[in-house]
C-alpha positions as CSV (number, residue, x, y, z in Angstrom):
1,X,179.0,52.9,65.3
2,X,175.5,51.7,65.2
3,X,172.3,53.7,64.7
4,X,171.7,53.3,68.7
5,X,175.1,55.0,69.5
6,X,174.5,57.6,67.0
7,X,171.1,58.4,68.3
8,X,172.7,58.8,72.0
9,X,175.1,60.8,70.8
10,X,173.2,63.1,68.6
11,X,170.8,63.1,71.0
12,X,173.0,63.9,74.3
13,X,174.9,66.8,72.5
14,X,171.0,67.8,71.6
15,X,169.4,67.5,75.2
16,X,172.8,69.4,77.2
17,X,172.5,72.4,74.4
18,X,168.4,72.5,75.4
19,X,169.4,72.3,78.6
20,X,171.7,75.3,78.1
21,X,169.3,77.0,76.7
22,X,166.5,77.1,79.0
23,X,168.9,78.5,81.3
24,X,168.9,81.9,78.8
25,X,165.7,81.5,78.3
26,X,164.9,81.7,81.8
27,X,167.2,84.8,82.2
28,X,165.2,86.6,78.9
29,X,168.7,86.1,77.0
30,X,168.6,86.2,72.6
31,X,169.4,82.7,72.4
32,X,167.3,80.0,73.8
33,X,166.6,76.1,74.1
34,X,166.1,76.2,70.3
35,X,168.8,77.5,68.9
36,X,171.2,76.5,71.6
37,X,169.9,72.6,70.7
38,X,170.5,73.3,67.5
39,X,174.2,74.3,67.8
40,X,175.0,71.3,70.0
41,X,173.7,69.2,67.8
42,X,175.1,70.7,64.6
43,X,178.6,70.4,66.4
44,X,177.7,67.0,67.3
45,X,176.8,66.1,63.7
46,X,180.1,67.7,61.9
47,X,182.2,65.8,64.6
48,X,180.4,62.4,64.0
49,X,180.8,62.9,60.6
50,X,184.5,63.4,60.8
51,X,185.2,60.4,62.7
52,X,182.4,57.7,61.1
53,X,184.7,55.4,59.0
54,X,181.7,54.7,57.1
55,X,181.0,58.0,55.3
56,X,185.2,58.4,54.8
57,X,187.2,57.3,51.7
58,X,189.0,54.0,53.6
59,X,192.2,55.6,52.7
60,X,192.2,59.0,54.0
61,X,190.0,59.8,57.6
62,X,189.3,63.5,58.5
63,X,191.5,64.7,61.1
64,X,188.9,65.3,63.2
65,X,190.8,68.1,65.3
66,X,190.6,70.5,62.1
67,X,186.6,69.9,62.1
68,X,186.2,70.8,65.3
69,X,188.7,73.6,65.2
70,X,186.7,74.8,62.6
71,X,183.3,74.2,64.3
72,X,184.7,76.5,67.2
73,X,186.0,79.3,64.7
74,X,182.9,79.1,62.9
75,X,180.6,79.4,65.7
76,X,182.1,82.4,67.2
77,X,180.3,84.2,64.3
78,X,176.8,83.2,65.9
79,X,178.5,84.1,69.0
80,X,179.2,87.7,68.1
81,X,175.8,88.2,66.8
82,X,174.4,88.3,70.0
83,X,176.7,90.7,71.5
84,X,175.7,94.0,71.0
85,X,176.7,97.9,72.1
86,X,174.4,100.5,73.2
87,X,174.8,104.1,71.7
88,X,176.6,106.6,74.0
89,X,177.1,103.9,76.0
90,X,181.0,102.0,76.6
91,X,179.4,98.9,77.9
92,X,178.8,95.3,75.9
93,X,176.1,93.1,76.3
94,X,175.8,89.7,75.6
95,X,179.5,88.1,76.1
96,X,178.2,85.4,78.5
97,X,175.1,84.5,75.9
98,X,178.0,84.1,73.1
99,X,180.1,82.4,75.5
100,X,177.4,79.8,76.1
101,X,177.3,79.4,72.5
102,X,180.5,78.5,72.3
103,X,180.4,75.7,75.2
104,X,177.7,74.6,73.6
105,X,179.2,74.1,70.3
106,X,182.5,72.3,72.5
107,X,179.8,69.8,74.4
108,X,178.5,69.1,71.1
109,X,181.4,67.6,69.5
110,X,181.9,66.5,73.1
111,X,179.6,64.4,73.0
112,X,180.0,62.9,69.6
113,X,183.2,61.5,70.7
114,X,181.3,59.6,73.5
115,X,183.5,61.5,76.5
116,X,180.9,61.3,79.0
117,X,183.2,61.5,81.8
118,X,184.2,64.7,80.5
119,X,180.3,66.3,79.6
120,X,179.8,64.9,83.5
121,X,182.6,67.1,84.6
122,X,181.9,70.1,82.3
123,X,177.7,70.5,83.1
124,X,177.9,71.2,86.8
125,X,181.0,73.2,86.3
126,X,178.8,74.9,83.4
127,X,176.0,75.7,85.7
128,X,177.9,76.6,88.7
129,X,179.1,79.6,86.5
130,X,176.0,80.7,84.8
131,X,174.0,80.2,88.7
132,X,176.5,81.5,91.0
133,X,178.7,83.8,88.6
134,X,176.2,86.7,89.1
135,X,175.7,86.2,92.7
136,X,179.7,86.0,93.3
137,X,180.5,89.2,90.8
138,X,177.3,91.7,92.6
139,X,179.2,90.5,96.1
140,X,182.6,91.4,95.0
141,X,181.3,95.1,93.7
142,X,179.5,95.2,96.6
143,X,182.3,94.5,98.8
144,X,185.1,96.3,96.8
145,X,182.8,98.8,95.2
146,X,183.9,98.1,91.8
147,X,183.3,96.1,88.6
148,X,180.6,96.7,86.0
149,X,177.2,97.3,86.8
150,X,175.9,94.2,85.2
151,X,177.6,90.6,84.9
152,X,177.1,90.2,81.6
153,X,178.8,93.5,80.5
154,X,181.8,94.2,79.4
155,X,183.6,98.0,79.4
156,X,185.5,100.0,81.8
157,X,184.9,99.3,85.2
158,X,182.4,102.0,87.4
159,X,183.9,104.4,89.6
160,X,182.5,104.0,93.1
C-alpha cells in the first residue's frame, strides 16, 4: 500500500463514521460526528494494521479476521455505554445509538480492506434504517396499536 491508499482508506472509514454521526447528532443522540469518526477510523486503523505486510514479521501475518473479531467485541463495550435504563421504568434507551456504533466500527475495517462495493451497498441501506425505521415502526403501532412507544426503546411492548 502506498501513503495515497492509506490516506483514502483511513480517510473513507473516517468521513462514513462523521457522516454517521451527524445523523445522531441531528437526532440529539450521546454519540456524535466526533466520536462516531473516531471509532471508524480506529477500526479502520487496527484492520490496516493487521493486513500491512510492512509492519508484520515476513513470516507470520495477522489473521486479520481475529482483529476485526476483536474490534467488533471490543466495541460493544462503547456500545453499551450509551444504553441506559430509566428508574421505575422497563424501557431501554439507546440500542439504535449503540447499534450505529457497531456499524460504524464494521465500515471501518470495511473500508480498510478497500471493499467499496460493499461500503456503497451498506450506506444507503444504513440510512434507509436510521430515516425510514422510525416513520415505518410509529405506522405499524399506529396501525396495529402496538409496539413500544419510542423506536429507539426496548421493553415490553404497550398495551393499547
Amino acid at each position: 500500500m502506498d501513503w495515497t491508499d492509506i490516506a483514502l482508506r483511513l480517510t473513507a472509514a473516517t468521513v462514513v463514521g462523521m457522516i454517521l454521526g451527524l445523523n445522531r447528532d441531528l437526532h440529539g443522540k450521546p454519540t456524535g460526528m466526533r466520536t462516531l469518526g473516531l471509532v471508524g477510523l480506529g477500526a479502520a486503523l487496527a484492520v490496516m494494521a493487521a493486513v500491512d505486510p510492512s509492519i508484520q514479521e515476513q513470516d507470520r501475518l495477522t489473521d486479520v479476521s481475529r482483529v476485526v473479531q476483536g474490534i467488533l467485541t471490543g466495541i460493544g463495550f462503547l456500545g453499551a455505554g450509551v444504553i441506559v435504563r430509566g428508574s421505575g421504568d422497563a424501557r431501554v434507551r439507546g440500542l439504535t445509538t449503540a447499534a450505529c456504533i457497531w456499524v460504524t466500527a464494521s465500515l471501518g475495517a470495511t473500508c480498510a480492506v478497500a471493499a467499496w462495493t460493499v461500503i456503497a451497498i451498506a450506506l444507503p441501506l444504513l440510512f434507509f434504517v436510521l430515516l425510514a425505521g422510525g416513520p415505518i415502526e410509529k405506522s405499524i403501532r399506529a396501525r396495529y396499536g402496538t409496539g413500544r412507544p419510542d423506536g429507539d426503546a426496548s421493553g415490553p411492548p404497550s398495551t393499547p
